[in-house]
MIMAR-595830 format. One record per residue (C-alpha): residue number from 1; x, y, z. Coordinates in steps of 0.05 Angstrom, whole numbers, plus 5000, padded with zeros to 4 digits. Example, Ala and Ser with C-alpha at 12.3 -4.5 7.8 and 13.67 -1.06 7.14 Angstrom:
<recs>
1_5246_4910_5156 $
2_5273_4979_5143 $
</recs>
This chain:
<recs>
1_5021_5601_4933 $
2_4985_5572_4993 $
3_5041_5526_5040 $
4_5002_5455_5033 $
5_5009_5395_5072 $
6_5006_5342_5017 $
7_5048_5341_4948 $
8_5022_5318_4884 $
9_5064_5287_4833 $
10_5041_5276_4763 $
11_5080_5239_4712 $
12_5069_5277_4643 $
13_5007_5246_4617 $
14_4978_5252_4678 $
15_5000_5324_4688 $
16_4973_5344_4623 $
17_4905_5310_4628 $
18_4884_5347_4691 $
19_4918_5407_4668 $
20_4866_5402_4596 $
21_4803_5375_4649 $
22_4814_5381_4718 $
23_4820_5327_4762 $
24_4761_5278_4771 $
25_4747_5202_4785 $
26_4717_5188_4718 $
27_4798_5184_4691 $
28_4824_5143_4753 $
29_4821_5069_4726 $
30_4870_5036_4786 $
31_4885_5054_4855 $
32_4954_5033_4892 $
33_4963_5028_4952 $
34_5031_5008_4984 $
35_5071_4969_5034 $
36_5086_5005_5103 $
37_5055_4984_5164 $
38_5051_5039_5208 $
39_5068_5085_5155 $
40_4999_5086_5117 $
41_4968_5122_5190 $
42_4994_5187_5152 $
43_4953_5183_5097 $
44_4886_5144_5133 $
45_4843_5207_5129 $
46_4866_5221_5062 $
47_4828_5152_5048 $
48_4769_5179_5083 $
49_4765_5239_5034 $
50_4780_5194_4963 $
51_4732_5143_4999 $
52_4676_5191_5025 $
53_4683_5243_4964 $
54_4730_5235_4909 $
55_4692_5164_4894 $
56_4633_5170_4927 $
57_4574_5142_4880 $
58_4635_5108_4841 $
59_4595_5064_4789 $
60_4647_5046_4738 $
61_4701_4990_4748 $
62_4763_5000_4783 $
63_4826_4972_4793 $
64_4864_4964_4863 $
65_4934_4945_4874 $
66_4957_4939_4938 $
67_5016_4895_4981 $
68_5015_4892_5052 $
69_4974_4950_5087 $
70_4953_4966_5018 $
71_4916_4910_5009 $
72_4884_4917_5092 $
73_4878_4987_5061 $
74_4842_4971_4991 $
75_4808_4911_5025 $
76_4761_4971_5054 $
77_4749_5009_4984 $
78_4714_4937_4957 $
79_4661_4927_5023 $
80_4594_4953_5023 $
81_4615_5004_5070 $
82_4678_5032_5064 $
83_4687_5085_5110 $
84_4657_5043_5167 $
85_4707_4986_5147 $
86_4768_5041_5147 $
87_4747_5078_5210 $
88_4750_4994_5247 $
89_4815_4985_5206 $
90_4850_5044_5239 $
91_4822_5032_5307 $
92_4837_4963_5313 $
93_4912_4970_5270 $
94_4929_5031_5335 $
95_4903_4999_5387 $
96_4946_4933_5375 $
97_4970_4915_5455 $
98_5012_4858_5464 $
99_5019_4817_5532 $
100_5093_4815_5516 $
101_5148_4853_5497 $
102_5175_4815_5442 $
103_5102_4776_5424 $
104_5110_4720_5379 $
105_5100_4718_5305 $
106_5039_4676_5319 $
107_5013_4726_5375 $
108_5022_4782_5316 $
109_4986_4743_5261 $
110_4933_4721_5304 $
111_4917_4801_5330 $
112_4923_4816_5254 $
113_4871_4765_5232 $
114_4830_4788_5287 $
115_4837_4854_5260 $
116_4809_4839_5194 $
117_4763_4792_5216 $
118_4724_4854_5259 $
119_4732_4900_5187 $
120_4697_4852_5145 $
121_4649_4828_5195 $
122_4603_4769_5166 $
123_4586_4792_5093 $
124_4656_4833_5085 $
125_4701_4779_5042 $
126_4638_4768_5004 $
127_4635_4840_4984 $
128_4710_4847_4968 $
129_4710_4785_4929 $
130_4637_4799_4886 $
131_4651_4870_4882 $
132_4624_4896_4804 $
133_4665_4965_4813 $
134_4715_4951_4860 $
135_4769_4899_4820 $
136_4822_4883_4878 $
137_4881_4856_4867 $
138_4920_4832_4926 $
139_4992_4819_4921 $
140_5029_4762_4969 $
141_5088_4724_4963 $
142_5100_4649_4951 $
143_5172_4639_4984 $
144_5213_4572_4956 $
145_5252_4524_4990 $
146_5274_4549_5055 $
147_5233_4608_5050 $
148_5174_4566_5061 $
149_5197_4557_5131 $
150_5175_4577_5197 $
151_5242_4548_5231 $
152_5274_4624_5240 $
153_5344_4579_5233 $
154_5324_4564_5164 $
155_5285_4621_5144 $
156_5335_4677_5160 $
157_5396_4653_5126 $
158_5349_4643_5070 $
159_5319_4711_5072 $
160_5392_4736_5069 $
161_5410_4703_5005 $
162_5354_4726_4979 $
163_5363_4797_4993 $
164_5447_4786_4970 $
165_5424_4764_4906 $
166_5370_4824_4896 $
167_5430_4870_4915 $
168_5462_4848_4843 $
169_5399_4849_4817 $
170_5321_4840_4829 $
171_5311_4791_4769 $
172_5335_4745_4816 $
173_5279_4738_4864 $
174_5244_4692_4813 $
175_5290_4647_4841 $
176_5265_4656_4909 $
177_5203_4684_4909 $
178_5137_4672_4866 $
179_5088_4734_4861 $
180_5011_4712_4877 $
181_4968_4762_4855 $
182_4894_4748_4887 $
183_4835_4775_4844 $
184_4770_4790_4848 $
185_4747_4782_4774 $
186_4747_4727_4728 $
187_4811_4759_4697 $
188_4852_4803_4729 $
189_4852_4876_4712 $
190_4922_4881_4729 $
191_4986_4847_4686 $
192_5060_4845_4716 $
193_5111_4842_4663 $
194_5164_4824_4709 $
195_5192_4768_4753 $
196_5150_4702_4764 $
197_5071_4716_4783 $
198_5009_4664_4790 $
199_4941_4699_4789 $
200_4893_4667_4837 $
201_4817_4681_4837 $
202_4792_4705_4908 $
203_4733_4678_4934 $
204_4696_4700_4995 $
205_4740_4640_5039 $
206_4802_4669_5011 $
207_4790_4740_5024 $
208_4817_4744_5091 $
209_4877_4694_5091 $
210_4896_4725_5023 $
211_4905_4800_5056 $
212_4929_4769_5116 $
213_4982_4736_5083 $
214_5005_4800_5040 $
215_5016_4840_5106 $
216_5057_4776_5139 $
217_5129_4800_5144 $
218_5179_4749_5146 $
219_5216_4730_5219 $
220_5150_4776_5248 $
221_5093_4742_5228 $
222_5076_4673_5214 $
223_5066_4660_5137 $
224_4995_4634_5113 $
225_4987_4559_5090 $
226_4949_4561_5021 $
227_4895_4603_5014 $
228_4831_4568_4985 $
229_4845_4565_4909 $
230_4924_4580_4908 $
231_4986_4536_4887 $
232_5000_4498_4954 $
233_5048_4535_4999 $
234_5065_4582_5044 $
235_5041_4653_5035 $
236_5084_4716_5068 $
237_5084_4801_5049 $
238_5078_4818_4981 $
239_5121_4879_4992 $
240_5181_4837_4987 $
241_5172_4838_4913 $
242_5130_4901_4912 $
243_5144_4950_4963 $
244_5117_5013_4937 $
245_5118_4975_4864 $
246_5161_4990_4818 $
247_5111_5018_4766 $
248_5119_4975_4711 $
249_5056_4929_4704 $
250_4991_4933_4654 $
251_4922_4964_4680 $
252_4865_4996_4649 $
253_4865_5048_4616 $
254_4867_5117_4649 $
255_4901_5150_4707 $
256_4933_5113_4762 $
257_4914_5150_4833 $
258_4967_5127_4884 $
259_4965_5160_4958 $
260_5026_5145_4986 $
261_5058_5164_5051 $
262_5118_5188_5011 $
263_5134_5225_4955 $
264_5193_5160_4925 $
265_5169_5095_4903 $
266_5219_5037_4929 $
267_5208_4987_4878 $
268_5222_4924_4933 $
269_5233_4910_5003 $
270_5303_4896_5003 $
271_5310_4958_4947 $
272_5310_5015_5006 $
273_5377_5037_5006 $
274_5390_5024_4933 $
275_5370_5094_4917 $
276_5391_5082_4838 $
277_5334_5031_4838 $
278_5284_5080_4865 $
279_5221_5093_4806 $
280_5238_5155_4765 $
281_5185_5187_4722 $
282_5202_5154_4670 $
283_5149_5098_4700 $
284_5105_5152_4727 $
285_5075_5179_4660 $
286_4996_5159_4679 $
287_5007_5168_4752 $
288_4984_5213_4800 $
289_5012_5203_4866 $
290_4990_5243_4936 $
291_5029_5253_4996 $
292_5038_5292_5055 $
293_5094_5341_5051 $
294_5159_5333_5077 $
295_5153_5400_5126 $
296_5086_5371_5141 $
297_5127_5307_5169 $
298_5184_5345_5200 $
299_5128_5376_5248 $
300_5102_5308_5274 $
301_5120_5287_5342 $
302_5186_5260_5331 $
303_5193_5293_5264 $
304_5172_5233_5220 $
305_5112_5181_5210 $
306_5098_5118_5249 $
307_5135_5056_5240 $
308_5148_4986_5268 $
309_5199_5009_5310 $
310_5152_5039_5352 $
311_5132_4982_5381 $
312_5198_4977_5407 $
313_5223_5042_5429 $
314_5156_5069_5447 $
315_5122_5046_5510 $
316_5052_5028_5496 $
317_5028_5103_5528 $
318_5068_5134_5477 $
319_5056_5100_5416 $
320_4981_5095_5432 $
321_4987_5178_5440 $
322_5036_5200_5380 $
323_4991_5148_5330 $
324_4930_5182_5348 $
325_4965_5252_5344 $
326_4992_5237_5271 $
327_4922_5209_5248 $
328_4890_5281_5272 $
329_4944_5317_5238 $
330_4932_5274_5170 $
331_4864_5313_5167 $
332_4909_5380_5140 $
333_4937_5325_5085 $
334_4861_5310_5071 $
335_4833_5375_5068 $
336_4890_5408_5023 $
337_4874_5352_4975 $
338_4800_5364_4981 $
339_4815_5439_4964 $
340_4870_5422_4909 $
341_4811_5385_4880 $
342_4751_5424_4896 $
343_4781_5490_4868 $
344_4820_5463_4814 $
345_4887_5486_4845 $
346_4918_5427_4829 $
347_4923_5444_4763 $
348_4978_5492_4767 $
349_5005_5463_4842 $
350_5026_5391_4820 $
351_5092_5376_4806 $
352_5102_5344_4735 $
353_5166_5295_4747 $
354_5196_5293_4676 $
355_5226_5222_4647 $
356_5289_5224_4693 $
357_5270_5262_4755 $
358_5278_5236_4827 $
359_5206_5247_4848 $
360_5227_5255_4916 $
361_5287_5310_4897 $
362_5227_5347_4877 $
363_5181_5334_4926 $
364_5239_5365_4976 $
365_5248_5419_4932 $
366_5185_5449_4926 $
367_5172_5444_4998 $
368_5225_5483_5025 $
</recs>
């Protein structure tokens, strides 16, 4: 069997239904996309290939989920042209240059609206939001109380109770946090069954504040004041409650497609070292989930993918060079996706990840 640079994961529906058809985009109803800054520059010419090819002359609805960079991410899928919104997306997300070392929360936010602003361009947020095939669903967080502050005296001993009382368990960030889920149809497509959530139509004004605000980390970006059409508030990362997303909400029927830059799904932010928490395939049954391979990572510069922390131990030189060098080296993850799905390999190269498999135990596994 060929060494690839991506794995594919299939939970057992999923595995059987492209085993009995092959793989095509007619039985993908919903695309994820997760949280992960840096992280999703792994996987950016994967979305070039599903963008340019897997869905290209897509004419039936679809779902997109996405917190944080999956939402900058999936904001792209919904405009009138994707690839050209994607190709702006990751050269204006690398290029990010502060004056400062240590740039302010506001400095951050205001190079990330700038950032969006340049990918939609002047008819952008009307796209995303009027979109017929493209249903996004944009996920952001309302914080309560203190979390609604911008004092970092307030807000960080707030963010730590928060995360003490999600270490006991993560039914308590209802009392913290309220889910906003922005949407671009009349309903959504999309239905959480857990923890408090508000569904807010998008309109073209609330496009960009709305994606904005579910990419604003707390203590490193400022949040976002109401977006046109939500419960009043202030509006911060949606991967707080949904990192990676813990699996368990209603969409359409059909195959979920999630290309991830890892092969584990962390249901929330403050779930990353509670490995017990971590989505088993139990939740994975209608999901097919892409990813580059864990050799493929060790081989990077620096033997892993980008990450915040780059900013900070990387001179600007350096993190300009190793970004760029881990974007060309996602085109192997493309192309052995293309050719998984081209030749019908993936058929007998995904891994099924039965009802109480560690998806990324076997993710490890198979590419030793």
């Amino acid at each position: 069997m060929k060494k690839r640079s991506c794995v594919v994961l299939a939970g057992a529906n999923a595995a059987r239904r492209v085993r009995e058809e092959g793989l095509n985009q007619n039985m993908v109803s919903t695309l994820v996309g997760a949280s992960g800054g840096p992280k999703w520059l792994a996987i950016s010419q994967l979305d070039r290939v599903l963008i340019g090819e897997f869905f290209r002359d897509r004419n039936q609805p679809i779902a997109t989920l996405g917190s944080s960079i999956g939402s900058f991410r999936n904001m792209c899928y919904a405009t009138a042209s994707p690839l050209a919104a994607l190709e702006k997306l990751e050269y204006g997300y690398i290029n990010q240059v502060y004056d400062s070392e240590k740039p302010t929360p506001a400095e951050i936010t205001a190079a990330g609206e700038k950032i969006l602003r340049e990918v939609l361009g002047e008819q952008g947020a009307r796209e995303v939001a009027e979109n017929p095939v493209w249903h996004s669903h944009f996920v952001t967080v309302r914080g309560r109380g203190p979390l609604a502050s911008e004092r970092k005296a307030v807000l960080g001993p707030a963010l730590l109770a928060s995360a003490l009382a999600n270490a006991v368990s993560r039914r308590t960030l209802r009392a913290f946090w309220d889910r906003v889920v922005f949407h671009s149809q009349a309903q959504p497509s999309i239905a959480f069954r857990n923890l408090s959530t508000v569904n807010t139509r998008l309109s073209p004004d609330s496009v960009c504040p709305a994606v904005l605000a579910s990419g604003s980390i707390p203590l490193v970006m400022a949040g976002v004041p109401t977006p046109e059409g939500a419960p009043a508030g202030n509006y911060r990362d949606g991967g707080i409650t949904d990192y990676h997303f813990d699996l368990g909400f209603q969409h359409p029927d059909g195959l979920v497609l999630y290309p991830h830059f890892f092969p584990y799904l962390v249901p929330g932010w403050f779930d990353k070292s509670f490995r017990w928490r971590w989505v088993r395939g139990g939740a994975m049954q209608n999901v097919l989930l892409v990813a580059p391979a864990p050799d493929w990572v060790a081989k990077l510069p620096f033997g892993k993918i980008p990450d915040r922390d780059d900013f900070i131990q990387l001179t600007t030189d350096e993190r300009l060079k190793y970004w760029n060098q881990v974007t060309e080296a996602g085109k192997q993850v493309a192309e052995d996706f293309y050719e998984l799905w081209q030749t019908g390999a993936i058929a007998d190269e995904m891994i099924e990840v039965g009802s109480d498999q560690a998806p990324h135990k076997l993710a490890l596994a198979m590419s030793a």
